[in-house]
C-alpha positions in Angstrom: 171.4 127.6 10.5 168.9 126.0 8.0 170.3 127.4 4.9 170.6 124.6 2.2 173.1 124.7 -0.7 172.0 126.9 -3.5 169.4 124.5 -5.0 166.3 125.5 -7.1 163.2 126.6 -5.6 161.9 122.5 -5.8 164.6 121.0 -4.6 165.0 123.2 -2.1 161.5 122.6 -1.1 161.5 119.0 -0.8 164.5 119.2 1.3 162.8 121.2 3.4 159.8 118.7 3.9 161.5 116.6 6.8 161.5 119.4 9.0 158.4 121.0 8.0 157.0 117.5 8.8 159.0 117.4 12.4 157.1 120.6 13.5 153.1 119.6 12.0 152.4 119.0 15.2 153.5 122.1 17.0 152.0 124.2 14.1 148.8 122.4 14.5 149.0 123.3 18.3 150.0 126.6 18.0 147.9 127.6 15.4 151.4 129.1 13.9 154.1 128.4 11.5 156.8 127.8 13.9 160.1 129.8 14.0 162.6 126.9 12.5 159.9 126.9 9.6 159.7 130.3 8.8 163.4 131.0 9.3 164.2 127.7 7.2 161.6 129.2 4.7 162.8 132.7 4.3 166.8 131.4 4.1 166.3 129.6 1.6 164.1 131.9 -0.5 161.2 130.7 -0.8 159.0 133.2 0.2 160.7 135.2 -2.4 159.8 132.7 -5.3 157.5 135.5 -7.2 159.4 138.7 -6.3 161.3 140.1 -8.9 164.6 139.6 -9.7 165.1 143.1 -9.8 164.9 143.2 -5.8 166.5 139.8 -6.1 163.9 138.0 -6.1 163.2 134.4 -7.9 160.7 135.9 -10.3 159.8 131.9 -10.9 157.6 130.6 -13.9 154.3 129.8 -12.6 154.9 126.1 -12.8 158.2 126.2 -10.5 156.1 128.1 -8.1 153.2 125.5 -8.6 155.8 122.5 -7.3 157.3 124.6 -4.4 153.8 124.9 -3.3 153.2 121.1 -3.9 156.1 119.7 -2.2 155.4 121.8 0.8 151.8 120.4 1.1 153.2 116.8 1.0 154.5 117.7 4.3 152.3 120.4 6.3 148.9 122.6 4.2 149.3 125.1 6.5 152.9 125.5 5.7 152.1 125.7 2.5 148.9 127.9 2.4 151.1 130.3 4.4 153.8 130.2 1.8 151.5 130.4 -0.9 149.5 133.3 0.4 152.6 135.4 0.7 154.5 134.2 -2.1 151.7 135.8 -4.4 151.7 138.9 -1.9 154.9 139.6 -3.0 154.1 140.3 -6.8 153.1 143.6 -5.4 156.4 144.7 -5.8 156.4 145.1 -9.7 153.6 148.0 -9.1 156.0 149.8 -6.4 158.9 152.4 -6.8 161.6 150.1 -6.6 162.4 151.9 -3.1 159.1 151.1 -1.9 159.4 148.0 -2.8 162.9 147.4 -1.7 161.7 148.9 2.3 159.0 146.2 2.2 160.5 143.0 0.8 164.6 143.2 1.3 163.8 144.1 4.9 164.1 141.2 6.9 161.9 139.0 7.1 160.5 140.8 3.8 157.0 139.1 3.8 153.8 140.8 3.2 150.1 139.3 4.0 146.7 140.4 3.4 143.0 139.7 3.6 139.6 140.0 1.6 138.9 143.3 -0.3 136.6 145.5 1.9 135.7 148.9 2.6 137.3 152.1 1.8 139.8 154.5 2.1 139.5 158.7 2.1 141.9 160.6 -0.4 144.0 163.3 1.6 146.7 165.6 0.2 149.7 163.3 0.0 148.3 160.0 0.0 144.7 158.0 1.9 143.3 157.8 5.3 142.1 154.4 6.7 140.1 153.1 9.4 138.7 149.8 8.8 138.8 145.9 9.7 139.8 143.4 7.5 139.4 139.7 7.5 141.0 136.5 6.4 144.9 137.4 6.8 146.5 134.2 6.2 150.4 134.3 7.3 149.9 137.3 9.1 151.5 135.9 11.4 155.1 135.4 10.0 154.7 138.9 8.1 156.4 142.5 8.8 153.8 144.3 6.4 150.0 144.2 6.1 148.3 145.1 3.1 144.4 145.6 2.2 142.1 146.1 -1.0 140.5 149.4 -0.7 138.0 151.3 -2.6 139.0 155.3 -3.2 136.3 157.7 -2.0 137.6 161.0 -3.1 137.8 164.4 -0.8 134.3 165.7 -2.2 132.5 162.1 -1.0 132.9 160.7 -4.6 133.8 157.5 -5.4 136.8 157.2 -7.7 136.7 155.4 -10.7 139.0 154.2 -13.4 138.7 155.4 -17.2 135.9 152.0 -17.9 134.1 153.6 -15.1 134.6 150.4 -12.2 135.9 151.5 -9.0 139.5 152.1 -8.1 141.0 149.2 -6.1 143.9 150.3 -4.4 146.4 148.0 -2.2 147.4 150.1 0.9 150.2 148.6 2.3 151.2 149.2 6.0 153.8 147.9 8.8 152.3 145.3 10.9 153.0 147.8 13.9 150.3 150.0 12.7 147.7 147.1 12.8 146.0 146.0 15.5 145.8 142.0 15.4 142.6 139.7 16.3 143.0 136.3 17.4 140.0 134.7 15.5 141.3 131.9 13.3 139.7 128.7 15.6 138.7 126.3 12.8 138.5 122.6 11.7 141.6 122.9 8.8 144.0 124.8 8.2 144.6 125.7 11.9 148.1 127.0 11.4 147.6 129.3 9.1 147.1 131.9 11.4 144.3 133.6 9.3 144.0 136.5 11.3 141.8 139.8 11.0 143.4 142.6 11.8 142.5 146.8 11.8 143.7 150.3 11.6 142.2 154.1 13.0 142.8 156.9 11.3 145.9 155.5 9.5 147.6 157.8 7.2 149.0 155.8 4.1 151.4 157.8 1.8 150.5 157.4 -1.3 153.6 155.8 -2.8 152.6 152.9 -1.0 149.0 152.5 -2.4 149.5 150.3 -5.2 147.1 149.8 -8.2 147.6 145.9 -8.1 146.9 144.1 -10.9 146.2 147.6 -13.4 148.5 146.8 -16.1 148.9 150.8 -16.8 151.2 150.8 -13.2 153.0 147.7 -13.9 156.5 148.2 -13.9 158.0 145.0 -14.4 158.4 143.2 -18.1 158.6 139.7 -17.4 155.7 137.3 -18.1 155.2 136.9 -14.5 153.5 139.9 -13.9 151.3 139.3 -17.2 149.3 137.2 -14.7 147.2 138.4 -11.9 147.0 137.9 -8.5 144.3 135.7 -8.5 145.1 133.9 -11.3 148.6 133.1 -9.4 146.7 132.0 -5.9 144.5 129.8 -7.7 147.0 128.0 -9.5 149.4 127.6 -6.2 146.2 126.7 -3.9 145.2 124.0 -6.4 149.0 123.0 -6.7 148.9 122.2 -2.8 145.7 120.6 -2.7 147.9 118.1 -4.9 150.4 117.7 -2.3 147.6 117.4 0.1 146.3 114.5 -2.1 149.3 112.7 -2.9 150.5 112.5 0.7 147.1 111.3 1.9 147.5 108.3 -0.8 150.4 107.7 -0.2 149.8 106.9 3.2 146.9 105.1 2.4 149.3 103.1 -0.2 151.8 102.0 2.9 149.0 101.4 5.7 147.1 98.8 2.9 150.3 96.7 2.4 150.6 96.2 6.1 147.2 96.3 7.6 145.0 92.8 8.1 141.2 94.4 9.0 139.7 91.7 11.6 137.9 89.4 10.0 139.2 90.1 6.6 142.1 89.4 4.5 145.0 91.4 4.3 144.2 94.3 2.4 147.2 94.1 0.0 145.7 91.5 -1.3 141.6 92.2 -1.3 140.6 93.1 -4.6 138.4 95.7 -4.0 141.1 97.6 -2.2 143.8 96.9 -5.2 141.1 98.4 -7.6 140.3 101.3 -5.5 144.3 102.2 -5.1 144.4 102.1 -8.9 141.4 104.0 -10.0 142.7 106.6 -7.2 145.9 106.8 -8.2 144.9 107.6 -12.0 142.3 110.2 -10.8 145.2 111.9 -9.1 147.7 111.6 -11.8 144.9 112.5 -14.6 144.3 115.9 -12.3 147.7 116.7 -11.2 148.7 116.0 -15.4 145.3 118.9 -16.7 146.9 121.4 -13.8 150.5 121.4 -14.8 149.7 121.6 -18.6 147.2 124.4 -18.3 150.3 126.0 -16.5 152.1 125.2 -19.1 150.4 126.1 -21.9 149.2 129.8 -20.8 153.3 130.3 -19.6 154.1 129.7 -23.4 152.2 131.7 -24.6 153.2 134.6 -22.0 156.8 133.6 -22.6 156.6 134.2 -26.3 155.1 137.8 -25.5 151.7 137.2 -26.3 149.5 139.3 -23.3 146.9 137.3 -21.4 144.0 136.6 -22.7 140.0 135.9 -21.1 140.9 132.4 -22.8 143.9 132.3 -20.3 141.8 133.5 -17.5 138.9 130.9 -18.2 141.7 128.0 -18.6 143.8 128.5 -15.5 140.4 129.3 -13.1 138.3 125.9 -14.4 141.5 123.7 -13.8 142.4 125.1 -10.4 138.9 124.7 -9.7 138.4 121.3 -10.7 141.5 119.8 -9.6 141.2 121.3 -6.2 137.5 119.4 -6.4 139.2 116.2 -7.3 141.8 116.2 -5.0 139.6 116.2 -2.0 137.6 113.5 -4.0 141.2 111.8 -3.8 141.8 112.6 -0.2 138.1 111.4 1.1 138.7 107.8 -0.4 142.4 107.2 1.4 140.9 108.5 4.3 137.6 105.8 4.1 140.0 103.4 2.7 141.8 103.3 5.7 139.0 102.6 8.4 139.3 103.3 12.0 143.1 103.7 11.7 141.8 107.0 10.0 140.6 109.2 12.8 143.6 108.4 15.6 145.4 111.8 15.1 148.4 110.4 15.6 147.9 109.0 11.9 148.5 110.9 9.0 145.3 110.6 7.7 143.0 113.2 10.1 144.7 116.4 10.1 144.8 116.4 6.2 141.3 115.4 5.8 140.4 118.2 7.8 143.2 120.7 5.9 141.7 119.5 2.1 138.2 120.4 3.1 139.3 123.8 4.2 140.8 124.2 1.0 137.6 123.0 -0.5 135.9 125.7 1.4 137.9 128.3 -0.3 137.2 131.2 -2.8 139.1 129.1 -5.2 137.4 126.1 -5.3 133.8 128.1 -5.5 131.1 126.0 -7.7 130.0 129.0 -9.2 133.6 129.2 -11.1 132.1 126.5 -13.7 129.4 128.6 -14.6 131.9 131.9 -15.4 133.6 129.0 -17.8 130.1 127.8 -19.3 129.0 131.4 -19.9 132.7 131.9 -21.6 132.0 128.6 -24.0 128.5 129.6 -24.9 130.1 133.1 -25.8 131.9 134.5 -29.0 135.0 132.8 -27.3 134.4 129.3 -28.0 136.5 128.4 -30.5 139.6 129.9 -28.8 138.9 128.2 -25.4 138.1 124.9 -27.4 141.8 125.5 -29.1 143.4 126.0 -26.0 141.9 122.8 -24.8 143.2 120.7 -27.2 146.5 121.9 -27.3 146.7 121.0 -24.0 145.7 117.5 -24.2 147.5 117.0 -27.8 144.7 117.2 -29.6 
């Protein structure tokens, strides 16, 4: 068994990482979260870390979940992107009948994946038809449900729309059985991930199990969780492990410096150039990993006193997932050049994360075009709110 003793979500986490870190290799190989992982994982609960505790789940503030996902990504990305994908899945569950919910997630192994939004689904008496292909289905591979982001075309051809007059999203969930799988994740990071596409013909989806994610007029659940989106939650817990990512990569930077002589040169422990690059490194790092948590912070206060969210939340939690994500890789391409030729053996723990951070780079979430949403929200009627928010966050 790899059950650990009832410690929290972090703890139980970090004692985790040893054997996450036994089996990079395999998962790298494989393409796959191995079976002692995911078992080990879904044991100990972390893959319920955002499901309610009404189905017994964690229902974790956003900043526990942020630190799973960090401790994870000090020992294997993929591990963690996995986790992270289907950890946020999960907050499906507070727009289900709690019977719905209950038959997807406290049905062993309970976890749900997904991929992009695309394409649409036909209303029929009783529920929606499907027959589409969907891409980007990271953890597919460990999960016993698929879901996807449909648009509603109605009987008559018509395509149905909520009361502001923007189409209906619905989330159609589904059993993996139904799905028919495509092995087409071959890429340069992130290989374990598994990020599948996957299809279905003709499907028939009831319609108790077409959710209106992230509509707060279905949402069932009351905690300050579920005041937060989706995407809001992904982009917080993918910037959260490109921190783990970041640190690990320093670190191992950090121990190959106060052993390694380069030829020709003087121990790099004590060349100066490499003592002041380690310190201005380490304070990028710190500084990003410091503006991520207290954004966290700061927007879960205000949830937690029973304030809703706000587009000064929204703006706040996307431009620091965004630029720590950015930083991070900054943080990871200097360890990697800092440690020379050593660097690209991949029996060093230097390549494999290089390549994992700039997949994460490569990422919705870390999209250039996420600084201009924020400058348009500062030139806006909203500036003095976001400029409030910003300096409560830094004391100010």
């Amino acid at each position: 068994m790899n059950k650990l003793p009832s410690f929290d979500l972090v703890e139980r986490a970090r004692a985790l990482a040893p054997l996450i870190l036994r089996e990079a290799d395999e998962i790298e190989r494989t393409r796959r979260l191995t079976a002692p992982v995911v078992s080990a994982l879904v044991e100990n609960g972390l893959y319920r870390s955002l499901l309610p505790q009404s189905l017994g789940g964690a229902e974790a503030p956003l900043g526990i979940f942020m630190q799973m996902q960090e401790e994870i990504a000090k020992a294997d990305a993929s591990t963690a992107w996995c986790l992270g994908q289907c950890s946020v899945c999960a907050m499906t569950a507070a727009y289900l009948d709690k019977d719905v919910a209950a038959e997807i997630f406290n049905t062993p192994p309970g976890i749900l994946a997904w991929g992009a939004i695309a394409h649409e689904v036909q209303a029929v008496p009783g529920g929606y038809r499907a027959s589409a292909r969907w891409d980007f289905a990271s953890g597919s591979r460990q999960a016993s449900w698929l879901g996807a982001h449909v648009r509603v075309v109605e009987a008559d051809g018509t395509q149905r729309r909520k009361p502001d007059g923007s189409p209906e999203i619905r989330t159609i969930l589904f059993p993996m059985a139904s799905a028919t799988m495509y092995d087409v994740w071959d890429v340069i990071g992130l290989r374990g991930t598994g990020t599948d596409s996957y299809s279905v013909d003709n499907l028939f989806i009831p319609e108790k199990f077409a959710a209106l994610r992230d509509d707060p007029s279905a949402l069932r659940e009351k905690g300050p969780l579920y005041r937060l989106t989706t995407n809001m939650v992904f982009s917080m817990g993918f910037a959260a492990t490109s921190v783990g990512v970041a640190r690990a990569t320093l670190d191992a930077a950090i121990e190959l410096a106060r052993g390694k002589t380069p030829q020709g040169l003087k121990a790099m422990r004590e060349n100066n150039a490499v003592q002041g690059l380690i310190g201005r490194t380490e304070a990028s790092l710190r500084a990003a990993r410091a503006y991520l948590y207290a954004t966290a912070r700061e927007v879960w206060s205000d949830l937690a006193r029973g304030d809703p969210i706000t587009e000064q939340h929204r703006i706040a939690l996307r431009i620091a997932a965004t630029w720590t994500i950015h930083q991070a890789a900054s943080v990871v391409d200097t360890a990697y050049h800092m440690a020379g030729a050593t660097a690209v053996f991949s029996a060093n723990p230097f390549e494999r994360r290089f390549r994992d951070m700039h997949a994460i780079a490569q990422q919705i979430q870390a999209r250039d075009s996420h600084y201009e949403d924020v400058g348009k929200a500062i030139l806006s009627d909203g500036t003095e709110v976001l400029r409030t928010t910003s300096q409560r966050i830094s004391g100010g």
